[in-house]
C-alpha positions in Angstrom: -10.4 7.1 8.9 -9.0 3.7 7.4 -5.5 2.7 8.2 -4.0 0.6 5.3 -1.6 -1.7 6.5 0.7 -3.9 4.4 -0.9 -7.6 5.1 0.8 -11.3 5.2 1.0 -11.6 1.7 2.2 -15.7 3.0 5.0 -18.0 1.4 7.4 -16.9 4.7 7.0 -12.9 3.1 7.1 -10.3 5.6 8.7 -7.9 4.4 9.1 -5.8 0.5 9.9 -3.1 -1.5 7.8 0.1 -3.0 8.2 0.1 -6.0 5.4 1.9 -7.3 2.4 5.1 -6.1 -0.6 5.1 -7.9 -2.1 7.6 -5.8 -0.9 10.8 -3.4 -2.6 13.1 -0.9 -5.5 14.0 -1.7 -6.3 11.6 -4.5 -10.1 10.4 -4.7 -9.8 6.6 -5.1 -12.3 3.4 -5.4 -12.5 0.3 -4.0 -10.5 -1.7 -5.7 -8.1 1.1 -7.7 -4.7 0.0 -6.9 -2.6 2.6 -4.4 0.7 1.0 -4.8 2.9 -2.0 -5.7 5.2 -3.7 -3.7 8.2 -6.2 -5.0 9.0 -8.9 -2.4 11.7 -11.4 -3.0 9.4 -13.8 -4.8 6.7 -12.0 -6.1 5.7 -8.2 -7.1 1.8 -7.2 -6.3 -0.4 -4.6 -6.7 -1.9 -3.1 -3.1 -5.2 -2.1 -3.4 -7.8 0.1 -2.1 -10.5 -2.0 -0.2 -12.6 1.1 0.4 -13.9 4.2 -2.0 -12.8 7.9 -0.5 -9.8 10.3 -0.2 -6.3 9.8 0.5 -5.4 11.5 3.7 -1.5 10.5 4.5 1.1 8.2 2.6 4.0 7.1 5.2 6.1 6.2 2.4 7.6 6.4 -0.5 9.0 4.9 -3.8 11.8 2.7 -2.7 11.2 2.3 0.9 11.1 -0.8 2.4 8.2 -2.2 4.7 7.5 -5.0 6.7 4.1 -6.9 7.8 2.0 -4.5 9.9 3.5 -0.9 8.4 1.2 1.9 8.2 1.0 2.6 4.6 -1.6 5.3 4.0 -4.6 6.5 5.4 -8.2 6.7 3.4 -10.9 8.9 4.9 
């Protein structure tokens, strides 16, 4: 099981908004298919998958904020 975390994105960011899902339980996905987007207050960028399988668990959702080191989903 992979644990996707939201990563130091750097400029001083460490924390952002979902804006977007791509994906949801169950989902096959590839590496590199993009699982989400985030909006910080500089930037907005596309999170995506660094491994190819099935998406086990999202622990959030369209809106929510994060910070470095959140859980975001799990791959298996």
């Amino acid at each position: 099981m992979f644990e996707l975390r939201f990563a130091d994105i750097g400029e001083g960011i460490n924390e952002g908004k979902i804006t977007k899902l791509f994906c949801k339980v169950g989902d096959q996905v590839k590496e590199g298919d993009e699982l989400l987007e985030v909006e910080t207050d500089k930037i907005t960028t596309p999170i995506t998958s660094p491994k190819t399988g099935i998406i086990k668990k999202i622990f959030f959702q369209e809106g929510d904020d994060i910070e470095v080191g959140n859980l975001l989903l799990t791959i298996e």
